[in-house]
N, C-alpha and C positions, 0 to 999 in steps of 0.2 A: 299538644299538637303532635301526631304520632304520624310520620311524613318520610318516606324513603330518600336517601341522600340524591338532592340533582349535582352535577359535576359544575363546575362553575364556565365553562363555553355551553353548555347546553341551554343558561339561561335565557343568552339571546332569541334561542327559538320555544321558549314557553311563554304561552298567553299570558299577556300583561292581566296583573291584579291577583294571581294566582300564589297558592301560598308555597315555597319551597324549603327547603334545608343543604343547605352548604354546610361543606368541612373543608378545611385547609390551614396556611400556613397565614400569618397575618406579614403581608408585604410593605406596605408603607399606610400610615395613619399621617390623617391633616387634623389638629384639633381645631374648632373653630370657638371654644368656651361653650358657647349654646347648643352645640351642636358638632359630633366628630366623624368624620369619612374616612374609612377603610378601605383597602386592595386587599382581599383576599384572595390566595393564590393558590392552587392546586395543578394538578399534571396535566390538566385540558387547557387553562390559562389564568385569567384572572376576573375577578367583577368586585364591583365599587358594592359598600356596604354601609346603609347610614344609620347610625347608632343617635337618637332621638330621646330626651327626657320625657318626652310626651308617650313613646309607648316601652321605653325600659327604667323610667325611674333617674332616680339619681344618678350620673353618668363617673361623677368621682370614686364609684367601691369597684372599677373596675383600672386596673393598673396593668393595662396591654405593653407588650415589650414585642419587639419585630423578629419575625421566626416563632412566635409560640403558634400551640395548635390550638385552632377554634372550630368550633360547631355554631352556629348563626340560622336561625329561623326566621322567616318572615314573609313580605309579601313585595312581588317585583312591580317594579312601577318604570312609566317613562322618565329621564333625564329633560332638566329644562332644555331648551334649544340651544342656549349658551352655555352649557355644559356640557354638551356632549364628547367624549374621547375620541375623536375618530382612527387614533391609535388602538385602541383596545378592541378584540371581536364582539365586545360584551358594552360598547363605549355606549349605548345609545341609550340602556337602560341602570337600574339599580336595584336594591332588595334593600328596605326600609324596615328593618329588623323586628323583630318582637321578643327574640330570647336572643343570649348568647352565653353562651359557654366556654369558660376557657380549660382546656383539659389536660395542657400542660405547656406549660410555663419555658420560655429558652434562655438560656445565656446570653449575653451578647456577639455575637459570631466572629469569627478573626478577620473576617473580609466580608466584601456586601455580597449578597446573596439578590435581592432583589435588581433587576432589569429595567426599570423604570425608564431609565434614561438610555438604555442601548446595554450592552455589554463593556461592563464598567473591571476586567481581572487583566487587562493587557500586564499593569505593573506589578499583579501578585506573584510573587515566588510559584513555582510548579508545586515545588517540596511542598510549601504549607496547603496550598490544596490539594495537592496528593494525600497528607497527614490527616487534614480534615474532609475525605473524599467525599461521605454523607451530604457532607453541606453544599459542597462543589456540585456534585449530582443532584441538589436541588433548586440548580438555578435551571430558570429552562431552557437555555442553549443545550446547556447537558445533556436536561432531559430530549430536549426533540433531536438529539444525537444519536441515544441509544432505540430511541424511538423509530428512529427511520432504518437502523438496523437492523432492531425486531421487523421490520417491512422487507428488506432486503433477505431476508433469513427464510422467511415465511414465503415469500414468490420463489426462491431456489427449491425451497422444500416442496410447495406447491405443484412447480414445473418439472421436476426429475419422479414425482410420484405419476405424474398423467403421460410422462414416458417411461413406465412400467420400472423403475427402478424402485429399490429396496434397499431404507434406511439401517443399518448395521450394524452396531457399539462395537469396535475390536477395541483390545487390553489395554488399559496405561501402565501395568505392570508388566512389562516384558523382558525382551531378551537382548542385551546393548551388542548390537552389529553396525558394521563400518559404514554410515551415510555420509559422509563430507563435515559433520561436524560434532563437538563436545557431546559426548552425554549426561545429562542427568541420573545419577546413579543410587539406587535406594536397599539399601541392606538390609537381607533379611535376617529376622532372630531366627526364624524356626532352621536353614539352611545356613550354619555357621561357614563362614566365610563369602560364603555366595551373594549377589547381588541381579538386583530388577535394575532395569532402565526407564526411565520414562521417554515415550515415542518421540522421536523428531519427525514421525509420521508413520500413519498407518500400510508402507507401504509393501509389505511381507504379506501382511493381513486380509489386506483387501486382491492381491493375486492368491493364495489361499483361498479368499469364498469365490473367484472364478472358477479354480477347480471343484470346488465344490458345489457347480453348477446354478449357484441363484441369477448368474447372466448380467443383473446390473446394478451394483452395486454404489449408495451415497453413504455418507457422516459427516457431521459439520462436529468434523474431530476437532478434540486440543492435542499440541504440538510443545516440545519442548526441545529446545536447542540451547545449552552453552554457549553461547557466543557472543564478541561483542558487539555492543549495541548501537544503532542508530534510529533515525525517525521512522523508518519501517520497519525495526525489529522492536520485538520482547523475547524475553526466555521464553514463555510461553502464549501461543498464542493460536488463532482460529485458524481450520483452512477449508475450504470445500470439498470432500474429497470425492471421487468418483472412478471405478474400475467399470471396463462393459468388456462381455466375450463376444466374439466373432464381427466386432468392426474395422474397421479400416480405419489407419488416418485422416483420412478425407471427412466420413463421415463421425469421428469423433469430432473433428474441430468445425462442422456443420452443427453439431450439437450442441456443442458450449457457445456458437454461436448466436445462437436460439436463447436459451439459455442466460446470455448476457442483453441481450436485446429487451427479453420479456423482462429480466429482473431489471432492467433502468429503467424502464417505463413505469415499473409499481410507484419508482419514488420519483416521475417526472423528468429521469434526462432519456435523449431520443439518441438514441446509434442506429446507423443503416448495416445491416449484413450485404453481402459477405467482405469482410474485412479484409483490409490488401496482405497478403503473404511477401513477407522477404525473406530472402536466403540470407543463413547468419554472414557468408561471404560479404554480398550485397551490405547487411546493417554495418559491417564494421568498415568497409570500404568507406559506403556514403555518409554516415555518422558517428564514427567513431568508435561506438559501443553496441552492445546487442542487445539494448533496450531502447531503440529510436522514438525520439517526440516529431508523430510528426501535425502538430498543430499549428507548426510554421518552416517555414523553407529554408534556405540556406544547405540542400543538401552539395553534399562532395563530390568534386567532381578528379577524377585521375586526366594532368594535363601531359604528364610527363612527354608522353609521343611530341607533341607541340615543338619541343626547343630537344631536339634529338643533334640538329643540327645549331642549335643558339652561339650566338658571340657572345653570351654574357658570361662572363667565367664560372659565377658562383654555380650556375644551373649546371653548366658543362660538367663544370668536376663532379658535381654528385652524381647526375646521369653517369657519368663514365665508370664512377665507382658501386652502381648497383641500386643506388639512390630511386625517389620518389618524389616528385612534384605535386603538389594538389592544393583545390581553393574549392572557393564559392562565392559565391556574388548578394551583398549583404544591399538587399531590394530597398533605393529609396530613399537613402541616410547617405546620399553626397554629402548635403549641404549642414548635416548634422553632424557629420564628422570629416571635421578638417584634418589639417595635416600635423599638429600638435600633438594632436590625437591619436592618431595612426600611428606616426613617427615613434615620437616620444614615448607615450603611455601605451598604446600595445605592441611594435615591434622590442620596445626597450623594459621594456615592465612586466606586462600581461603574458605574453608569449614563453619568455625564459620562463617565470615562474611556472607555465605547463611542460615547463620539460622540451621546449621550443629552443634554437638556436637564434633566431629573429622571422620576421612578415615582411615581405614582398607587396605592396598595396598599389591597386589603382582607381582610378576614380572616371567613370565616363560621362562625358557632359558634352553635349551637341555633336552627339555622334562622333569624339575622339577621345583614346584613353590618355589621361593626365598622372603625372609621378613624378619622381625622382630619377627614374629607370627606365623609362619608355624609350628613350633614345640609343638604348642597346638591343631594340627586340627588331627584326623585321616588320613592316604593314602584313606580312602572310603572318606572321606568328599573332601576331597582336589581334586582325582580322578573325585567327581560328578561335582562340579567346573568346574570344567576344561573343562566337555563336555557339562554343562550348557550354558557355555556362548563362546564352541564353540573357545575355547584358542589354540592359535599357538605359535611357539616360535618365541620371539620377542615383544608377550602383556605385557600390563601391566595391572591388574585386579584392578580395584577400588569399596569399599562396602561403603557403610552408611548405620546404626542398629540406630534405634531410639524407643522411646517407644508410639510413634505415627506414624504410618503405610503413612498416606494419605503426612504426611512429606519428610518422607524418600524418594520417586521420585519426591518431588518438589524439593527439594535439589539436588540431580542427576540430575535434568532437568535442572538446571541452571548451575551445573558446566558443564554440557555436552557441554552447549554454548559457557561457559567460555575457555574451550580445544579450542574450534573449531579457536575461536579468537587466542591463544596464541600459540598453534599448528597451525595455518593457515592451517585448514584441508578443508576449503568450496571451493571446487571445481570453475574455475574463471566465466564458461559456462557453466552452468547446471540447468535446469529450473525440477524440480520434485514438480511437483502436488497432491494433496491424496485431498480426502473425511472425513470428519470428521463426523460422525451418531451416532444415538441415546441417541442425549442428555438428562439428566433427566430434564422429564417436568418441577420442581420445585427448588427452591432449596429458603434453611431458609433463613431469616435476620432476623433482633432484634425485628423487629414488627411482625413476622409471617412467612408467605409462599408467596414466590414472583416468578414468570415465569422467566424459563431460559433465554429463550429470547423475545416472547413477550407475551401479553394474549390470542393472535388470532392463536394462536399454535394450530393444534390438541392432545392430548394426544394421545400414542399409542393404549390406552384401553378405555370404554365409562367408564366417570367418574359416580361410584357407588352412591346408594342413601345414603350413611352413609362414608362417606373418610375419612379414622383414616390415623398416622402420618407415617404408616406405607406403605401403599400405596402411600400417596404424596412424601414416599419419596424413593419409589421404580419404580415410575413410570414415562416411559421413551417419550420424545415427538418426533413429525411424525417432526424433524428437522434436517438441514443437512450442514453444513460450508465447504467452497471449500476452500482450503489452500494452499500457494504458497510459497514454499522455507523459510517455519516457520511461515510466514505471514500471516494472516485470511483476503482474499480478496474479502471475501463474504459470505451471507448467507442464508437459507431459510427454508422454512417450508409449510405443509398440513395447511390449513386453516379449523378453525370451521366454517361449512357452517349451520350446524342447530341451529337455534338461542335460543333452550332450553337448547344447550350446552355450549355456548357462554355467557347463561346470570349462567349461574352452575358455569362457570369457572372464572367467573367475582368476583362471592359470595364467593367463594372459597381462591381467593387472598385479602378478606378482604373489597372489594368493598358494599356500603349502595346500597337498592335499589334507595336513592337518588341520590346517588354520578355516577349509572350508567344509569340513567336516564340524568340525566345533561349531563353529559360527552360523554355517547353514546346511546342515547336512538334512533337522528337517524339514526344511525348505525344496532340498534337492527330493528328498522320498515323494513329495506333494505332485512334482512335476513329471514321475516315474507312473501314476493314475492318470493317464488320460488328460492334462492340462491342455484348455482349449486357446487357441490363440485369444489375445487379450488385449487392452489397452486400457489409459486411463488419464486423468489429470486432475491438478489439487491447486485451488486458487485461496488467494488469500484475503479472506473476508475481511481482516481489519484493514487490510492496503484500500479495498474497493471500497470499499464506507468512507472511510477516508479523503479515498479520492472524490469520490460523490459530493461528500459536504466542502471537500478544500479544507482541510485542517493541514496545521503545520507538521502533524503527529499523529503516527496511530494511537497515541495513551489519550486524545481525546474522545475516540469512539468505543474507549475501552473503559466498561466499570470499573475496576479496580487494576492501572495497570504498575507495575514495577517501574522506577524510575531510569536517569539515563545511568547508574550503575548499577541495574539491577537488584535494585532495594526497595521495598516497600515502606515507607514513612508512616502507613497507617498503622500497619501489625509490627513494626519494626522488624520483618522476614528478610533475608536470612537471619535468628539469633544462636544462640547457644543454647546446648541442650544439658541436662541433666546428666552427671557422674553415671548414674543408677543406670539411666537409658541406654547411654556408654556400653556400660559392662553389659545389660543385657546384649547387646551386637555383636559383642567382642570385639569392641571397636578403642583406638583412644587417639586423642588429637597431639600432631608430630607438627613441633613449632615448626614456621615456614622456614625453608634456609634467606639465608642474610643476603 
């Protein structure tokens, strides 16, 4: 029987009686002595397989073990009506075999592989399936992981070609310049001493082919950062990247809007354009941090004005010393959270541990607020309260007064998260997008003035012939972060296209005219031809897969990814390398100091 392979979901839509050929992995076997039923499993799904002495002979010269590879001919037929799987896409019918094959044989595997019953690796070590990644990748959560990625991959690519952009390869052998973090460093033999970087992004690169006029530039570049690590990092990893000439911000971030909108809908989730814009002021005022979730409420409110005049002393003295006031009104959860609660476990517990001094808490119910403290505030104060932040009955209002302003909503921002978890208030299906703008250009460290986010920023104003600490530090860059259910899954910025501003903003951040001459000097010759105004932005494909599917981790939408010390368990990477190798580099290994 000489029969082209059908995939095994395809069988449910081929005409019953029809003769087919499967391949796959053998999933689970039922022997019944007279007779034995197979799950045979492949990358589309699965289908039931009945091995019969009446059309393959003696059933004992075959010795199947779970995981080997079979090939199975035969002919598909209806399932009785009591047997039907209505679990399975393939449940309704079977393939009542004529031949089988076995073409190689498996071990018994370290963990179950097979899904039968749900996804059965909660208790497995990451390590050992990391070690054993092949096998891990052939369960099919995995697989319909990487699977809806290649989907996501292909609608980016799809939609930046029908707006006239152009796919682009730039180097992973390049030139290690100052981005924000570690390089990866790779030494050359033919250039004794010298050294390649690998990218922490293409971003030299791709302002390069805007001068060189292709207009709009994509890559679903790899990236490489030294750094360490958490559930949204790898040393190396995907990002979308994207440069165009002659747009505006407005209409860059219309584009990726687009852009996000079409690419969720490939794999079924729905976002509305245009998505809300916040001023970074606004994010870190109202929630803490400059990657606001906003799939639920509890945003910050500044009450400090309110108790300008208050008898309460603790409030007073902070107002009077410079201090900051601020809450938010936790919708709903009176009667869920008592005063034990409040009290005890978050003004005595929860709070210090964020770096809080204590919680101010009240509670409104039948139209009055209830506390500990209510009887030191005025009916005007308590009254303004209440419309501040928008109180029904049933809130519970929470404050933190600190005599540091910029604290008080970092603190609020993290219990706000903290609620979310222990309240399980995050809605299960809900994708809410925002805009994050006008970050400030600058901002201190211990050595001076460093770029928010990088040096090739525009500033929003042309930087002055005399820039006191007062401007660097009121002024705001042409940059803009796309943010996903708290998550920062991207980001971008106006590019300096005049290269008197570029080498200003270089000086600026403490760079020699040596150090930017080494480093980017041809950088700078590029932008002396004609550089068009520019911009661009580079998202981060494992974060949005990720978040798509709701993984605790990007290493699950990732083939092959490094662990959380940046080790690979499969190839055991980083190892040691060869004397020989050594010497060719001129290289040799300087024990670590103690």
């Amino acid at each position: 029987m000489n029969l082209s392979r059908t995939y095994c979901r395809e069988t449910a839509t081929v005409a019953l009686g029809t003769d087919v050929k499967i391949c796959g992995w053998l999933d689970t076997m039922r022997d019944h002595g007279h007779i034995v039923f197979l799950h045979l499993r492949d990358i589309s799904g699965v289908v039931q397989v009945v091995l019969d002495p009446e059309s393959l002979g003696d059933l004992s010269g075959f010795k199947l073990r779970s995981e080997s590879v079979l090939i199975v001919t035969g002919r598909l037929r209806n399932r009785t009506e009591d047997t039907v799987n209505h679990k399975l896409h393939t449940g309704k019918i079977e393939l009542f075999a004529a031949s089988l094959e076995i073409v190689n044989d498996s071990e018994t595997p370290p963990f179950a592989i097979s899904e039968r019953d749900g996804d059965v690796l909660d208790d497995v070590d990451e390590d050992l399936r990391l070690r054993y990644r092949y096998l891990d990748l052939r369960r099919p959560k995995m697989q319909a992981s990487l699977i809806k990625r290649h989907k996501v991959t292909k609608a980016i690519r799809d939609f930046l070609s029908d707006e006239r952009f152009i796919e682009v390869e730039t180097p992973v052998l390049t030139k290690s310049t100052p981005e924000g973090a570690r390089d990866y460093l790779v030494p050359s033999r033919v250039h004794h001493g010298g050294f390649y970087a690998l990218p922490q992004s293409p971003q030299l690169f791709k302002q390069l082919l805007m001068v060189a006029g292709l207009d709009r530039y994509f890559q679903i570049a790899r990236c490489f950062r030294d750094e360490d690590l958490r559930p949204t990092r790898q040393p190396e990893f995907t990002q979308v990247d994207l440069e165009t000439s002659f747009m505006t911000e407005n209409e860059i971030i219309d584009l990726v809007e687009r852009l996000l909108v079409t690419t969720l809908a490939s794999v079924g989730v729905t976002v509305t354009a245009p998505f809300p814009r916040i001023s970074y002021d606004d994010a870190m005022l109202q929630y803490g941090n400059d990657h606001p979730d906003l799939r639920y409420d509890m945003c910050i409110t500044d009450v400090t004005h309110v108790f300008k005049n208050t008898q309460y002393n603790i409030f007073k003295g902070i107002i009077q010393s410079g201090g900051a006031i601020r809450g938010f009104a936790i919708r709903g959860q009176s009667a869920r959270l008592g005063k034990n609660i409040l009290q005890n476990e978050f003004a005595k517990n929860v709070i210090p541990k964020l770096g809080g001094k204590g919680l101010t808490w009240m509670k409104l119910e039948n139209g009055e607020l209830l506390s500990n403290i209510v009887q030191f505030f005025s009916k005007e104060e308590l009254d303004e309260i209440v419309s501040l932040l928008d109180a029904k009955d049933g809130d519970v209002l929470v404050f933190v007064a600190d005599r540091n302003p910029g604290l008080v909503s970092e603190i609020l921002g993290k219990f706000r998260l903290y609620l979310v978890t222990y309240l399980a208030l995050v809605p299960t299906v809900l994708f809410a997008p925002c805009w994050v703008t006008d970050f400030p250009m600058f901002e201190k460290s211990d050595t001076g003035w460093a770029a928010m986010h990088h040096p090739f920023t525009q500033p929003s104003s042309p930087i002055p012939d005399s820039p006191d600490d007062a401007w660097m530090s009121s002024v705001k860059a042409k940059a803009y972060d796309i943010v996903l259910n708290g998550v920062e899954i991207g980001g971008g910025s106006i590019r300096n296209h005049r290269v008197d501003q570029q080498e200003r903003l270089f000086k600026l951040l403490g760079l020699s005219d040596k150090d930017i001459d080494e480093k980017f000097g041809f950088f700078l010759k590029a932008l002396r031809y004609g550089a068009p105004p520019h911009g661009g932005l580079a998202l981060g494909l494992d974060r949005l897969v990720s978040m798509i599917l709701d993984t605790p981790s990007i290493r699950d939408v990732i083939a092959f990814p490094k662990n959380r010390m940046a080790y690979c368990p499969l190839t055991q990477a980083p190892d040691h390398v060869s004397e020989s190798q050594l010497t060719d580099l001129s290289l040799s290994i300087v024990p670590p100091k103690a």
